[in-house]
C-alpha positions in Angstrom: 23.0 -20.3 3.9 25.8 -18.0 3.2 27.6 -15.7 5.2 29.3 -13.8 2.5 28.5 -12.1 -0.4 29.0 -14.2 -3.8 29.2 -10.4 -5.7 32.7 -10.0 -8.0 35.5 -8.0 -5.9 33.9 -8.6 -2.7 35.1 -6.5 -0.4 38.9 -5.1 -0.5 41.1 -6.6 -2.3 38.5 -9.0 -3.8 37.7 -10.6 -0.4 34.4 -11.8 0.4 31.9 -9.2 2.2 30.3 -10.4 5.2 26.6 -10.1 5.2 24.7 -8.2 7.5 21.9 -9.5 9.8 19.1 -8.0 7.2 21.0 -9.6 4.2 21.3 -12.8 5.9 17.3 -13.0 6.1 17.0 -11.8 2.9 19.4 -14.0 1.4 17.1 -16.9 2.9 13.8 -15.4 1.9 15.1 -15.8 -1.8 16.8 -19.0 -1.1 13.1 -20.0 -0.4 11.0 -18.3 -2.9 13.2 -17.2 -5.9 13.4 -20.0 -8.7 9.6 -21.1 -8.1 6.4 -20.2 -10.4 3.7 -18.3 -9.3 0.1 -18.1 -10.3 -0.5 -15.0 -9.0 1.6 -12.2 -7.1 -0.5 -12.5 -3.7 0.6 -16.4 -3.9 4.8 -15.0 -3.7 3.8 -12.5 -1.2 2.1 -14.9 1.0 5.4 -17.2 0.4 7.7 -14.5 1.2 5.9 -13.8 4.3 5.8 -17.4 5.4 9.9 -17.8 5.4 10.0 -16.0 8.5 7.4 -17.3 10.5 9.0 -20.7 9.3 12.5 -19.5 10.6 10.9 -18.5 13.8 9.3 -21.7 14.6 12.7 -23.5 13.9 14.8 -21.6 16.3 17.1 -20.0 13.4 16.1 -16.5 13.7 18.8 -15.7 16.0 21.6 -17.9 14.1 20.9 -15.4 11.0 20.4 -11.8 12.7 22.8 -12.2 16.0 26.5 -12.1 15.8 28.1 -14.9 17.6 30.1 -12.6 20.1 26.4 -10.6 21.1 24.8 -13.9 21.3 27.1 -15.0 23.5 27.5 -12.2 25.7 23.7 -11.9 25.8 23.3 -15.8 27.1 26.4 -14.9 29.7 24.0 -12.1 31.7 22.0 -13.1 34.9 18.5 -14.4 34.3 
């Protein structure tokens, strides 16, 4: 999974963009389901709608829509 966008230029000065929360999902979505064949369109939908109950059930939800430093602060609070 990347963290920055492969797009020419980037950001300034042709440096990498770092990807939001939403692209970071998306980005994994199509790491997932682009590149495959399907039969029929409710078959990719299906698939696409799959990658993040499968991300959910493997903990990585958070790794890909929480930045370090709010994750961090959020695990620091009281219970």
């Amino acid at each position: 999974m990347q963290l920055f966008s492969q797009g020419e230029g980037g950001g300034r000065g042709g440096r990498p963009t770092l990807l939001s929360p939403a692209e970071r999902v998306s980005a994994e979505v199509r790491r997932w389901v682009e590149g495959r064949r399907y039969e029929r369109i409710d078959a990719k939908k299906t698939a696409v709608e799959e990658v993040p109950r499968r991300l959910e059930a493997e903990g990585e939800v958070s790794s890909l829509v929480g930045w370090r430093y709010i994750r961090q602060a959020l695990n620091a609070l009281p219970s």
